[in-house]
C-alpha positions in Angstrom: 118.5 91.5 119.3 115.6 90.2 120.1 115.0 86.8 121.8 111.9 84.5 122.0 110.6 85.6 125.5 111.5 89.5 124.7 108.6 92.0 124.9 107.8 93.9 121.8 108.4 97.8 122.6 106.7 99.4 119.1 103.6 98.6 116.5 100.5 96.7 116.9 101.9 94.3 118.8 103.4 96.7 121.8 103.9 94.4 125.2 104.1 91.0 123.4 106.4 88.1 123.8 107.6 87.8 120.3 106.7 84.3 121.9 103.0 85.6 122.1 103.3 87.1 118.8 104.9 83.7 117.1 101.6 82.2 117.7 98.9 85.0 116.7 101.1 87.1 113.9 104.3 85.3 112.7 103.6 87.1 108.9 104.0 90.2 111.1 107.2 89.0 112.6 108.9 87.9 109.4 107.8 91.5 108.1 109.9 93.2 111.0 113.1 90.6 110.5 112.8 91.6 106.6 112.5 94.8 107.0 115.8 95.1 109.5 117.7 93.0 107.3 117.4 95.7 104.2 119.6 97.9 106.5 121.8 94.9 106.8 120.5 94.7 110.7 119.6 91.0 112.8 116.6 92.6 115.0 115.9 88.7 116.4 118.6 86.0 117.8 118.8 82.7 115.4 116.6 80.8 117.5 113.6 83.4 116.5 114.7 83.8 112.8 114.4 80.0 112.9 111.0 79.9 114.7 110.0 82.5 112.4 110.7 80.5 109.0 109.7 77.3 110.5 105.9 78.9 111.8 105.4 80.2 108.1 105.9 77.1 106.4 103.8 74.9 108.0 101.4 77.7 107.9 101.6 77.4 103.6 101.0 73.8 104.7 97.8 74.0 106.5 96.9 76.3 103.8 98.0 79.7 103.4 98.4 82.6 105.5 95.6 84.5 107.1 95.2 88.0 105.8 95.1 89.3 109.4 94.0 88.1 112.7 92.5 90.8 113.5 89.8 90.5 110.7 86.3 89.2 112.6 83.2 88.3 111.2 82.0 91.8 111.6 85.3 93.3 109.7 84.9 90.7 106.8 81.3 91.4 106.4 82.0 95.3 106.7 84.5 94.9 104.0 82.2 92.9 101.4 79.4 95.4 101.8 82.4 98.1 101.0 83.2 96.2 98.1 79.8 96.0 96.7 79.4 99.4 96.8 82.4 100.2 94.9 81.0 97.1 92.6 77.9 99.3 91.9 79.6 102.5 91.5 82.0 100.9 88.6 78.5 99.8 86.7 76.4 102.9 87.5 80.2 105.1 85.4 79.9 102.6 83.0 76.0 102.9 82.3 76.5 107.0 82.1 79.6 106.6 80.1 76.8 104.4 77.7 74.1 107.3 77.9 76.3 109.6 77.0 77.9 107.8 74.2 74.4 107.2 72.9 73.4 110.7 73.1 76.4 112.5 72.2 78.7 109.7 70.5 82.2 108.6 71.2 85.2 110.6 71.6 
């Protein structure tokens, strides 16, 4: 089991504290303990499972979770301008879906 000044040894988080992670990723941390504990395993000690739960709620509290801390400025912005094209796609199908109904009727 892991314990709150353990090093990570797998994922994104490879060489962390799970102290380190606590503060940066706890979503990711709860994902892990949730995961383990479908095969009926405790991957952290009590003290982290507690750290774990108690991070997460006062994160609702301040407002939510963050998607991921990785997302910057640059990876939001990237990720609107994907979805705008996907945005214009939909409405350029639908106006050749209209053409074609108009020149050929419906099904």
């Amino acid at each position: 089991m892991l314990s709150i000044d353990d090093k990570v040894q797998f994922g994104r988080h490879k060489t962390k504290t799970v102290r380190e992670i606590l503060k940066i990723d706890p979503g990711w941390l709860r994902w892990i303990r949730d995961e383990k504990m479908k095969s009926g395993e405790n991957f952290f000690t009590e003290e982290v499972d507690a750290l774990i739960s108690q991070h997460l709620r006062a994160s609702k509290e301040k407002g939510g979770y963050r998607l991921s801390p990785r997302l910057t400025d640059s990876g939001a912005s990237r990720l609107k301008g994907e979805m705008e094209l996907v945005a214009k796609a939909a409405t350029e199908n639908e106006q050749r879906a209209e053409l074609y109904k108009d020149s050929w009727g419906e099904w």
